[in-house]
C-alpha positions as CSV (number, residue, x, y, z in Angstrom):
1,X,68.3,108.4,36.9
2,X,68.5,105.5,39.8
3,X,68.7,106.9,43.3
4,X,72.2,106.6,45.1
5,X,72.4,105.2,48.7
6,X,72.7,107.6,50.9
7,X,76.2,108.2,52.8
8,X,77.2,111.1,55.1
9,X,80.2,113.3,56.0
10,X,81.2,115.1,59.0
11,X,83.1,118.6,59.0
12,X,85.1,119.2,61.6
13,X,88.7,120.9,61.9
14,X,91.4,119.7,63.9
15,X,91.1,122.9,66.0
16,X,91.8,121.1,69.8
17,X,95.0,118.9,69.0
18,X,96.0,116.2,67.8
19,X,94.6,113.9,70.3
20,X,91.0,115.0,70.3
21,X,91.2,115.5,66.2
22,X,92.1,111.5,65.7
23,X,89.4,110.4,68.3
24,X,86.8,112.4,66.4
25,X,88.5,110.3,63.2
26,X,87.6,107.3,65.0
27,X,84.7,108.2,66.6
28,X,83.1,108.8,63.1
29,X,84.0,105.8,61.6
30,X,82.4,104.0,64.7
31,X,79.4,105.9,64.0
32,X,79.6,104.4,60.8
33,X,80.0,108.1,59.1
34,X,81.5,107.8,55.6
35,X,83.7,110.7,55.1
36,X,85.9,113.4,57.6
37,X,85.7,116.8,55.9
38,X,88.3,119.2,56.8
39,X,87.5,122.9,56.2
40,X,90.1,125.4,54.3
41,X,91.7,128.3,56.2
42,X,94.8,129.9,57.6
43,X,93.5,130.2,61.1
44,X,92.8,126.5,61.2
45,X,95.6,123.5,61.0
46,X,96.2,122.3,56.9
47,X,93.7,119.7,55.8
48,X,96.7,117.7,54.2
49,X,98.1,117.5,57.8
50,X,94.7,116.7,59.5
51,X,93.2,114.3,56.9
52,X,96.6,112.1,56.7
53,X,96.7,111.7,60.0
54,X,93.0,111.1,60.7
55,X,93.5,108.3,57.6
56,X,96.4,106.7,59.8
57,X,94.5,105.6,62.8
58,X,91.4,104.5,60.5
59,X,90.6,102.0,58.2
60,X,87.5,102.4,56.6
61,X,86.9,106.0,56.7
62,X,87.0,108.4,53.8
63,X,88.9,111.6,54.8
64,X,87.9,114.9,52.7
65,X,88.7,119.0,52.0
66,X,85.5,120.5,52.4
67,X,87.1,122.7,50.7
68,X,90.3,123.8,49.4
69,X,90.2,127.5,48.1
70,X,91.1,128.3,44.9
71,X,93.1,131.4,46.3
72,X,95.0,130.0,48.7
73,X,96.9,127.7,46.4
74,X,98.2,127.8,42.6
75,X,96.5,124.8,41.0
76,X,99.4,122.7,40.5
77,X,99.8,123.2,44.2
78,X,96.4,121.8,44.8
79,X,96.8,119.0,42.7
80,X,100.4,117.9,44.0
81,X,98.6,118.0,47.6
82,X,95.4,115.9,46.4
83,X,97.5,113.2,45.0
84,X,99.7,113.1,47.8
85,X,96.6,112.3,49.9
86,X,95.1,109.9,47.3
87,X,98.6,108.0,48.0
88,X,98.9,108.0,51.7
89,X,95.6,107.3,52.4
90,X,95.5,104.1,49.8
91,X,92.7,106.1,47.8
92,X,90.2,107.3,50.9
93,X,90.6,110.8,50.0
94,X,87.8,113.5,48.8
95,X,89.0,116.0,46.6
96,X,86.4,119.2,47.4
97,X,87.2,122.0,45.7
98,X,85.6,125.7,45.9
99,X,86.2,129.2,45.2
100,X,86.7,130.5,48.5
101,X,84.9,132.9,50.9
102,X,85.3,136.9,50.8
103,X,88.0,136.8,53.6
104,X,90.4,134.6,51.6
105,X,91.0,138.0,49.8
106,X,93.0,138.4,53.0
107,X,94.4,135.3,53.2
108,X,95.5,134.8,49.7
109,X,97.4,138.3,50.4
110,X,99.3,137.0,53.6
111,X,100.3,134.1,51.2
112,X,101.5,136.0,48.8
113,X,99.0,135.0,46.3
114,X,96.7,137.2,44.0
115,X,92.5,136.5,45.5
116,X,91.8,136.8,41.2
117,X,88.4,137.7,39.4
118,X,85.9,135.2,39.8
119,X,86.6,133.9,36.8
120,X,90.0,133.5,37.6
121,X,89.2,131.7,40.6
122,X,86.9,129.5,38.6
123,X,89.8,128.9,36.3
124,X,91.8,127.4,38.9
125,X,89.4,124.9,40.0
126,X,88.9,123.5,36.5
127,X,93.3,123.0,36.1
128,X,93.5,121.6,39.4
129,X,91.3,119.0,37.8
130,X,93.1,118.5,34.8
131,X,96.7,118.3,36.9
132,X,94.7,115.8,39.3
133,X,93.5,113.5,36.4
134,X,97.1,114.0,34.7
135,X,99.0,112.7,38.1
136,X,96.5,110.0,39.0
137,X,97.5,107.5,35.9
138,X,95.6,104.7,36.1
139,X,93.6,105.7,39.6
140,X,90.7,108.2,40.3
141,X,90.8,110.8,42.9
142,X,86.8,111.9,43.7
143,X,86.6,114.8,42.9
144,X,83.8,117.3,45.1
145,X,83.0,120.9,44.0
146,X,80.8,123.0,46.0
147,X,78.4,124.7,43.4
148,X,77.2,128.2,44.5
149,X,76.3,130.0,41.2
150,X,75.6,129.2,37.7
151,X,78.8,129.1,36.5
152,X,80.6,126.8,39.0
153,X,76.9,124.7,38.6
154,X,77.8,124.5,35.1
155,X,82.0,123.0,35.8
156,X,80.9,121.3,38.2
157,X,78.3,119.5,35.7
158,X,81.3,119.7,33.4
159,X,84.0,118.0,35.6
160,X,83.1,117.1,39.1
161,X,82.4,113.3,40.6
162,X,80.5,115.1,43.6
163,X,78.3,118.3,43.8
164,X,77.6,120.2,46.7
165,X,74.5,122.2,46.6
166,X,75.8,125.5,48.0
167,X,73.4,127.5,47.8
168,X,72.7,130.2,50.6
169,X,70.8,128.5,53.5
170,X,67.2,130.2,52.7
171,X,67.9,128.9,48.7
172,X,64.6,127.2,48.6
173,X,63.5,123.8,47.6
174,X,62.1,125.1,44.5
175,X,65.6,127.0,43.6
176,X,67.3,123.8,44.7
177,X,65.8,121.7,42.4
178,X,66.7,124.0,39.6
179,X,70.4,124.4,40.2
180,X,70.1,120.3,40.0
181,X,68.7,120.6,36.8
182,X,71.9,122.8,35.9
183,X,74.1,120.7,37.2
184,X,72.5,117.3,34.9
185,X,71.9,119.4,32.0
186,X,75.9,119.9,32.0
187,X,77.1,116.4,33.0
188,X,74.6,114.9,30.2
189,X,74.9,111.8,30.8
190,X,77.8,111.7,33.6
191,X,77.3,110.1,36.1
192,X,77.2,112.7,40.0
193,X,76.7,111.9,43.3
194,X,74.8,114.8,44.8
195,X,75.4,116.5,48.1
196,X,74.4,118.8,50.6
197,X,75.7,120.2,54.1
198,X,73.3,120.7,57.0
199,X,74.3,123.5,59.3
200,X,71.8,122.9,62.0
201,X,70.4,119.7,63.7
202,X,67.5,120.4,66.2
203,X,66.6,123.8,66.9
204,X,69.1,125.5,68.8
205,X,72.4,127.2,66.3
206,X,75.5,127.6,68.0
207,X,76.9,130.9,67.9
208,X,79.5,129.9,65.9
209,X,77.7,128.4,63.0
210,X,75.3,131.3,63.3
211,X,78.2,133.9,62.6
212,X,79.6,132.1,59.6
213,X,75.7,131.8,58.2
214,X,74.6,134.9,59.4
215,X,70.7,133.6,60.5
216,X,69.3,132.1,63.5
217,X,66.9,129.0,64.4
218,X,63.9,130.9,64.0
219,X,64.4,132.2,60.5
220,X,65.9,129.0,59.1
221,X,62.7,127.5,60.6
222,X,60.3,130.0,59.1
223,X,62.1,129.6,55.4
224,X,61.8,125.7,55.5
225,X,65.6,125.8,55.3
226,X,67.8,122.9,53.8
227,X,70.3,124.0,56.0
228,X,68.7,122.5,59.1
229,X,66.8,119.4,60.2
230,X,64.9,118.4,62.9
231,X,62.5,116.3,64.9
232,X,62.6,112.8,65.9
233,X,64.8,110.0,63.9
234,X,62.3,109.4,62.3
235,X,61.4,112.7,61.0
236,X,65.2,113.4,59.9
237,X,65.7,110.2,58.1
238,X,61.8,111.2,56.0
239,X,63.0,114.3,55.2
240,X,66.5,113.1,53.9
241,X,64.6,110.4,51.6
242,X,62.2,113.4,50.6
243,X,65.4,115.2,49.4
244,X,66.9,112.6,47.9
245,X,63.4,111.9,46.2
246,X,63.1,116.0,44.9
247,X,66.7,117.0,44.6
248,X,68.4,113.7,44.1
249,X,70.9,114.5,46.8
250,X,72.4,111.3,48.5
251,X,75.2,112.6,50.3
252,X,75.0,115.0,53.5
253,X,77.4,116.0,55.9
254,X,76.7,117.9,59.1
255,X,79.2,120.5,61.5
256,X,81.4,118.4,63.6
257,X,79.0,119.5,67.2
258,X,76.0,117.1,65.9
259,X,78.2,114.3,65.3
260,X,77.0,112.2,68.2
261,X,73.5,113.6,68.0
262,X,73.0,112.9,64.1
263,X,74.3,109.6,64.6
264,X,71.0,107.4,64.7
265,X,70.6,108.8,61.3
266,X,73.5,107.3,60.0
267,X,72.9,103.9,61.3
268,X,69.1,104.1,60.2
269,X,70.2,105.1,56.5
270,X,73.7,104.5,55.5
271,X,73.7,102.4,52.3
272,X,70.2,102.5,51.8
């Protein structure tokens, strides 16, 4: 299969106002960033709120959910909020969809909301799909999921425009490259863009990140981890074409804190 150009996301959440969210909008469409990704969760402001006003005072930029939770919405609900995006944002917007983390048990309770089995949750992705496709008409919303286990490999393969490797961050290459060959062995011969999100650039975790992945520098170092990349510019950008090369992944994003710092990557590998 021919290689995609690479293009690259950034996840941030609109967590310090209004006024510094739309300058990191702009700030990443400078930096010649393809996509804003806006995380899922009740302690953080709505993605449909964040990403339509972070489309408004851009032009180019693709604006993303990165992702929303299968519990936290009904499907229908999802999809009426996806194409609402798709509309305002004259088609920039990413649809990523997942199951959700543990603590949206929680949160789908203070929604009122039941978290569901697994396979229930699983469900739910694959009719927010349907209702997406079913209200776009004639357009196309993109549609992302990240892929943890085999059965969401195996939808995602199934239905998805986008994948996102989501594997825990010491999956190893090895494992990486066979949850890619899930993933293609479903889609046949659909075509997917491939994608994976790096936690860590350089060698130092904030303590933030390190609580929601639960390692630190040293570890991900020791495991060769795909969650984090370092060196010089032009170590990162050898080790991105050496994963596009193995895994086939094109598309990475990185935590809103190394936006300025992963930068020179973008500018040395965007659309190539």
């Amino acid at each position: 299969m021919p290689q995609k150009a690479f293009r690259f996301g950034v996840v941030a959440g609109a967590t310090e106002g209004g006024a510094k969210w739309l300058a990191t909008a702009r700030r990443a469409e400078e930096l010649g960033y393809s996509t804003l990704l806006c995380p899922d969760n009740l302690n953080l402001p709505t993605p449909t709120a964040a990403l339509a006003a972070a489309a408004a005072v851009t032009t180019e930029l693709r604006v993303g959910s990165f992702v929303l939770a299968s519990p936290l919405r009904t499907a229908r609900a999802a999809a009426w909020e996806a194409r609402s995006l798709s509309v305002v944002t004259n088609g920039r917007f990413e649809l990523g969809l997942g199951t959700g983390r543990p603590e949206m048990r929680q949160q789908a309770g203070e929604l009122g909301l039941p978290y569901g089995s697994g396979q229930d949750r699983l469900d739910s992705i694959s009719e927010t799909i349907d209702h997406v496709r079913r209200l776009d008409g004639d357009a196309h919303t993109p549609v992302m999921i990240a892929a943890g286990g085999p059965k969401v490999r195996r939808l995602a393969g199934l239905k998805a425009d986008i994948v996102t490797l989501a594997g825990g961050v010491l999956t190893t290459r090895e494992e990486m490259s066979g949850h890619v060959e899930e993933i293609r062995a479903a889609a046949g011969d659909r075509e997917l863009e491939l994608a994976m999100n790096i936690w860590v650039v350089g060698e130092q975790v904030p303590p933030w990140i390190r609580g929601f992945i639960g390692v630190d520098a040293e570890t991900l170092i020791e495991h060769d981890s795909l969650g984090l990349l370092r060196g010089d510019v032009d170590a990162m950008a050898a080790e991105l074409e050496r994963r596009r090369e193995e895994q086939g992944v094109s598309y990475f994003s990185v935590n809103g804190a190394f936006l300025e710092e992963f930068a020179p990557v973008v500018a040395r590998l965007s659309g190539k």
